[in-house]
C-alpha positions in Angstrom: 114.9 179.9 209.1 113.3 176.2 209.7 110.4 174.3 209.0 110.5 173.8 212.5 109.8 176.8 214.6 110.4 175.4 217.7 114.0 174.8 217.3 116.3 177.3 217.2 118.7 176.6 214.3 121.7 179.2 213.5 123.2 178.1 210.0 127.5 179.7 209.5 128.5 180.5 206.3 132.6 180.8 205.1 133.0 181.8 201.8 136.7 180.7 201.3 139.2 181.4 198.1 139.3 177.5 197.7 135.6 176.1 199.4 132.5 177.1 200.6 131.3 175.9 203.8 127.9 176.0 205.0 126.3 174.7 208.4 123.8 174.4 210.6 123.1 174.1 213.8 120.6 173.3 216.7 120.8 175.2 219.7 120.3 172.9 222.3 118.3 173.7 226.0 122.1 173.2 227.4 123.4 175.9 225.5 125.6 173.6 223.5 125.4 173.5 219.4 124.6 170.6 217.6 125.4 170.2 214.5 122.3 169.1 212.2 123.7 169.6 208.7 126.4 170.1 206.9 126.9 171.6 202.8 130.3 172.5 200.9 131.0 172.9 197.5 134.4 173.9 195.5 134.8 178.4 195.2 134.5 179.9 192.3 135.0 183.6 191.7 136.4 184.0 194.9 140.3 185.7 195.4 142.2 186.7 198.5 138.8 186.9 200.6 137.4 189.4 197.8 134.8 188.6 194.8 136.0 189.1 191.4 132.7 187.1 189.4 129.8 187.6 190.8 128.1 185.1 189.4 130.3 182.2 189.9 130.4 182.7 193.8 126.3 182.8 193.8 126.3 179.6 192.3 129.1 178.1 194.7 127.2 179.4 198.0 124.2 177.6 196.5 125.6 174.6 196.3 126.8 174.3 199.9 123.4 175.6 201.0 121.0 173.2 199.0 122.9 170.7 200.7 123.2 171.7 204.0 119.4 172.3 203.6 119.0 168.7 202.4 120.8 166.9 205.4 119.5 169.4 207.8 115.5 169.1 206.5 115.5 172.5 207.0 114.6 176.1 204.7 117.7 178.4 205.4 116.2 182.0 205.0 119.7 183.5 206.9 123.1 183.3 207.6 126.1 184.7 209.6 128.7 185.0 207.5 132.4 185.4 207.1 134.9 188.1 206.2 138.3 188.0 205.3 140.4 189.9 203.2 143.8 192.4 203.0 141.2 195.2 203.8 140.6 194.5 207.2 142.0 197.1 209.6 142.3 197.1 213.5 143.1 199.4 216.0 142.5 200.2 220.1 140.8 202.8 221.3 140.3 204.2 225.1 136.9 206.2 226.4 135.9 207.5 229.5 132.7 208.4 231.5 131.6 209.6 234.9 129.7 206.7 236.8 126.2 208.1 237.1 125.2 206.6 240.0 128.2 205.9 242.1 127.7 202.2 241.3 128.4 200.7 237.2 125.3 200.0 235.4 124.6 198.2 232.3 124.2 201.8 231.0 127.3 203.0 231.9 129.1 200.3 229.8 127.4 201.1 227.0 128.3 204.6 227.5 132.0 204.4 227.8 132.1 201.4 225.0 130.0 203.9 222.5 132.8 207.0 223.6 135.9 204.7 222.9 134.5 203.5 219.3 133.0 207.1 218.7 137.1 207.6 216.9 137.0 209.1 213.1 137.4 205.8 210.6 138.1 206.1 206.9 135.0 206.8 204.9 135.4 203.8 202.7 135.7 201.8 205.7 132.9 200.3 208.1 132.9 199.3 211.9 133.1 194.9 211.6 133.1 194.1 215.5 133.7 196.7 218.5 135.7 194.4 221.4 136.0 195.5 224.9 139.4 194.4 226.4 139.5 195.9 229.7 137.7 198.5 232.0 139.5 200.6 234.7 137.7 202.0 237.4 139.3 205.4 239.3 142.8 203.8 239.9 141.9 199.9 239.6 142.7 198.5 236.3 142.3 195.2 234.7 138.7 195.0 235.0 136.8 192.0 232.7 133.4 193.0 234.1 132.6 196.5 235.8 128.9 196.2 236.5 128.2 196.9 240.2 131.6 198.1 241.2 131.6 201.4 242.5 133.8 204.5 241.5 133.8 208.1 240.4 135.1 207.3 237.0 135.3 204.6 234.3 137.6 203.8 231.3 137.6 201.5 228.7 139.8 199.9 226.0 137.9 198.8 223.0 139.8 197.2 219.7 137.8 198.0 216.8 138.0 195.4 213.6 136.8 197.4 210.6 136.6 196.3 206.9 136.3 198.2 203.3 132.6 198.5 202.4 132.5 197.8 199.0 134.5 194.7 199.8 131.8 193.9 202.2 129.0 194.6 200.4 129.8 192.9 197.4 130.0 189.3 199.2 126.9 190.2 201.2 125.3 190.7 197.9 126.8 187.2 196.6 124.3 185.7 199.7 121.2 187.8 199.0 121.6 186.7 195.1 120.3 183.3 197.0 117.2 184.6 198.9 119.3 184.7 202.2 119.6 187.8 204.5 123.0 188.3 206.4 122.4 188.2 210.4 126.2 189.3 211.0 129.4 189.8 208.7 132.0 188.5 211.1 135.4 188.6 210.4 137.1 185.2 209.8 139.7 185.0 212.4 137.8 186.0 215.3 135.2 183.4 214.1 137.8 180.6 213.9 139.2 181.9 217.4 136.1 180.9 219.0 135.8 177.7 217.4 139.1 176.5 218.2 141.2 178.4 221.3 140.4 178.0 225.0 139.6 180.3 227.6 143.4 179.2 229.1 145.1 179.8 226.1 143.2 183.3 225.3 144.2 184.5 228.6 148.3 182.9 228.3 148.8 184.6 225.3 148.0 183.0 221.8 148.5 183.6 218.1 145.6 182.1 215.7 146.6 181.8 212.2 143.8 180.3 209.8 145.7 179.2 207.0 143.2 179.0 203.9 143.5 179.0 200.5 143.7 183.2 199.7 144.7 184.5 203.0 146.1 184.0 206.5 143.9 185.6 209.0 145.5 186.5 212.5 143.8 186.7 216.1 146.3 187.4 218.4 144.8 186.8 222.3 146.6 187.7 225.4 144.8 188.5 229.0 141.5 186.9 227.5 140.9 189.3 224.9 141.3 190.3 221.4 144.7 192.5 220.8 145.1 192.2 217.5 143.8 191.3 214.0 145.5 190.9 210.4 145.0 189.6 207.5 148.0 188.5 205.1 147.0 187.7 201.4 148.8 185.2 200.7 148.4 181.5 201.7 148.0 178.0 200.4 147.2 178.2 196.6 150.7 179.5 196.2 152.1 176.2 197.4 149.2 174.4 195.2 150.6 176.5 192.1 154.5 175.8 193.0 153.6 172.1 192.5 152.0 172.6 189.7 154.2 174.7 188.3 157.3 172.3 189.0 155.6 168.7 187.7 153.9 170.5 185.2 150.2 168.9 186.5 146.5 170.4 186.8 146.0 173.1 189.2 143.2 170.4 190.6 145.4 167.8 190.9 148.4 169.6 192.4 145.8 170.7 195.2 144.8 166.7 195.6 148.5 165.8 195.8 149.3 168.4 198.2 146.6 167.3 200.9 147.1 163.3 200.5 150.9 163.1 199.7 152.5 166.8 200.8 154.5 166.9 204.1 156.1 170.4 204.9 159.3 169.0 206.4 161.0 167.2 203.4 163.1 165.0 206.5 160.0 163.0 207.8 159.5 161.6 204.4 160.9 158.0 203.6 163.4 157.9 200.3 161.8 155.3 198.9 158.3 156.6 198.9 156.4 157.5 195.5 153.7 159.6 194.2 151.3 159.4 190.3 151.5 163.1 189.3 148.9 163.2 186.7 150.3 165.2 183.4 148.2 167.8 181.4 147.3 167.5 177.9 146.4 163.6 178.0 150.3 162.5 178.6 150.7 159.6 181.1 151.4 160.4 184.7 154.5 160.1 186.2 155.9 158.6 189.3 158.0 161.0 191.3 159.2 160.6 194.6 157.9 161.7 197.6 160.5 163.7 198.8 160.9 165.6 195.8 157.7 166.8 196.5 158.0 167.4 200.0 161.2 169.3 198.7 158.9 171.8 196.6 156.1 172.2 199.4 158.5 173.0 202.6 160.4 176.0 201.2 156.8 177.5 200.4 155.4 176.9 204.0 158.5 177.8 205.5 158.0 181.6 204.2 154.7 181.9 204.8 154.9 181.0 208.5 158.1 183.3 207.8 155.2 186.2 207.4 153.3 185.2 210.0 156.4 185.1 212.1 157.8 188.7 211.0 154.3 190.3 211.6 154.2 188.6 215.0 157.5 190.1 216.1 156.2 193.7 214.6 152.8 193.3 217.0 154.3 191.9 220.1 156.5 195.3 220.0 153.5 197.0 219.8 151.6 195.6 222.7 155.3 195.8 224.7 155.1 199.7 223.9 151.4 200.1 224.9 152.5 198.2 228.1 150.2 195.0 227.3 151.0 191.6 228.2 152.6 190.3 225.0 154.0 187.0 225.9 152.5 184.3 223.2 153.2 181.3 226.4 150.2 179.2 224.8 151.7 179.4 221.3 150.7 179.3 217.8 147.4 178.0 217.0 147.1 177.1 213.3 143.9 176.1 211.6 142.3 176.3 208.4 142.1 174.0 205.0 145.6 174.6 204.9 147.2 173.6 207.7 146.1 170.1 207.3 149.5 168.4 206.3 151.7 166.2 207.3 154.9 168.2 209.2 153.3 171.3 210.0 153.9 171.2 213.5 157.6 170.5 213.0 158.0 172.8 210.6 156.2 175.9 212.4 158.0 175.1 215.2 161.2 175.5 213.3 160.1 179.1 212.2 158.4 180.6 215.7 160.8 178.7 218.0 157.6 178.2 220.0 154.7 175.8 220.7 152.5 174.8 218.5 149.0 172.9 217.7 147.1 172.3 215.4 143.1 174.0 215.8 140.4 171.6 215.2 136.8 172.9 216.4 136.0 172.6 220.2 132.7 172.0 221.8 130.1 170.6 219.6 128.1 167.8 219.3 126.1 166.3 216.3 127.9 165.3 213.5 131.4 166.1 214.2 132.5 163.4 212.0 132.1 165.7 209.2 132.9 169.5 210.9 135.8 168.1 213.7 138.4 169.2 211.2 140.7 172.7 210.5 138.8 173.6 207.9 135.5 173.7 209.5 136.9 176.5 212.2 135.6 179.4 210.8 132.3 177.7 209.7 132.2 176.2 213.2 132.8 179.7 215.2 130.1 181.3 213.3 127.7 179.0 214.7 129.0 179.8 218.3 128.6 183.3 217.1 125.1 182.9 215.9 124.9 181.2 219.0 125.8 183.8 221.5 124.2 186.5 219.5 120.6 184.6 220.3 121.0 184.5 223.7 121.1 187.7 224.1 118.0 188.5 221.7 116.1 185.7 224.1 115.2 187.0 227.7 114.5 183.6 228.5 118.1 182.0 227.3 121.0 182.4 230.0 123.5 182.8 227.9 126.3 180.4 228.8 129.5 182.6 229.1 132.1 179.5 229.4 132.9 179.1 225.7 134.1 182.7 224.8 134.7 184.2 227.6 134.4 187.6 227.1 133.3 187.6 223.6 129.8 186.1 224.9 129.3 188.8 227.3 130.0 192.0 225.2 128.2 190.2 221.4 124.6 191.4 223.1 125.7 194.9 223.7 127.3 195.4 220.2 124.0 194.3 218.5 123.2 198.0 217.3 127.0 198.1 215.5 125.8 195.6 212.8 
């Protein structure tokens, strides 16, 4: 991947509806990732986490790579990349085995993880990520980590996260249009999970919604581990687009006015405030004020966190019925390019009548200047991805099982699925 073989660089690759984001980083003896370089350039040809020209998104991706490559001083020959996308499907599955040798081996994990996510999927799909949950051994349940308990009998629950191939293959061909080879497709809210949530709040119960320009993508967390993962395509362009639509300005400025001057709760905004909204066809700009605007964004955030809110309701009944703790008591975790306006918080809170923060990447080092922002998550949680993925591939690398939790202990046995 480097120039320099004796550092071990991982580089993350999101391929967003509205930006590409590509970086690398250093592995460091600590386990820690340090971020070396950093590359992102406007999407084009990209739609709801889908490609619709080809060509366009292989020039984007280049972009961001030549100049994460430049800042880095490093050849990027792979990536892991993300997935998003209405096609993404989830579902939990349970398997069973007899304990060989009255005590759990590595083997035996394997085993009963490989029976659970041995289920019939839909031919046009693919198996994304396989996800232990739990393990329940004769009549204890709850388990995080059976090896060396002994029992007669084991039992797992698995969730399986499984996406359309030809969606997936036509991005992965986007990347190898660039002389790059995909390590991993991971899916894009289980990337910006890791980047973002903590162990307290994946075990309290917590709802991550990355809020990008195409799609929301949901992780919902409870009892440390994954339960559940949706996307919903629809998400900030159409708030870009009402403001364009409504002070008839360029799509590219709309966006610019939404992030500087936007707020999402048209109350926190002083009357007297003002705004330039450029005009299109060489017309002067106009001043408009700020609340008008805020009055245009809030009804359009309100409903989309309305979707969030009514799928939310529709899962948490499911977990209730499965008999899974379903309790969200850490909140709403939102993150993405999109959730980086004023009001948010007081507007979300309006809608889920719970907590809520907003995500900004958690431990990294390097230059976090640039990547300690929401919409670096997903780019960010590769790189812990990458990360985790490694040590398991290096013998002599402990892997360092404090910043995901479960996710870091099952990524080396799902190696094969990818």
């Amino acid at each position: 991947m480097t120039k320099a073989a004796d550092k071990k660089l991982i580089v993350g690759l999101d391929i967003g509806t509205s930006k590409v984001c590509a970086l690398v980083g250093e592995v460091l003896p600590d386990g820690n990732v340090n971020v070396i370089g950093v590359g992102s350039s406007p999407s084009r040809g990209m739609d709801k986490g889908g490609v619709n020209d080809l060509e366009s998104v292989v020039k984007s991706v280049q972009r961001a790579v030549d100049q994460a490559e430049l800042m880095a001083d490093c050849q990027i020959s792979s990536v892991y990349l993300s997935l998003s996308g209405k096609h993404i499907r989830c579902q939990t599955e349970k398997g069973m085995v007899p304990i060989s040798d009255k005590e759990v081996s590595q083997d035996d994990v394997d085993n009963v993880i490989h029976t659970a996510k041995s289920v019939k999927i839909s031919d046009e799909h693919r198996t994304l990520h396989v996800i232990p949950q739990e393990f329940a051994i004769d009549y204890q349940e709850g388990i995080k980590n059976p090896v060396g308990l002994s029992g007669v009998r084991m039992e797992a629950s698995v969730h399986l996260i499984t996406c359309h191939n030809d969606m997936a293959r036509n991005i992965v061909k986007a990347v190898e249009r660039c002389g790059l080879k995909v390590d991993h497709l991971i899916f894009s809210g289980l990337a910006a999970s890791h980047a973002v949530l903590t162990a307290d709040e994946r075990e309290l119960g917590v709802c991550v919604v990355d809020i990008g320009g195409g799609t929301m993508d949901l992780a919902v967390w409870s009892g440390g581990a994954l339960r559940h993962a949706e996307v919903i395509p629809y998400a900030g362009n159409v708030v870009t687009s009402d403001i364009a639509y409504a002070f008839g300005t360029p799509p590219g400025d709309a966006e610019e006015i939404k992030v500087k001057y936007g707020c999402a709760l048209s109350e926190l905004v002083s009357k007297d405030a003002k705004v330039d909204v450029p005009s299109v066809g060489g017309r002067p700009s106009r001043s408009l004020q700020s609340q008008t605007l805020a009055e245009v964004i809030e009804p359009r955030y309100s409903e989309l966190l309305g979707l969030v809110n009514h799928k939310l309701v529709e899962i948490q009944e499911q977990l209730r019925d499965a008999g899974v703790k379903h309790h969200l008591a850490a909140g709403i975790v939102l993150t993405g390019g999109a959730a980086q306006i004023e009001g948010l918080i007081e507007c979300a809170e309006r809608v889920f009548r719970n907590q809520v923060r907003i995500g900004q990447p958690l431990e990294l080092s390097g230059l976090t200047d640039y990547v300690q922002a929401p919409h670096f998550a997903t780019a960010v949680g590769l790189l812990h991805y990458g990360k985790d993925s490694q040590a398991f591939d290096d013998s002599e690398l402990e892997p360092k099982r404090s910043v995901s939790g479960i996710f870091t202990k099952i990524s080396g046995w799902l190696r094969k699925e990818f």
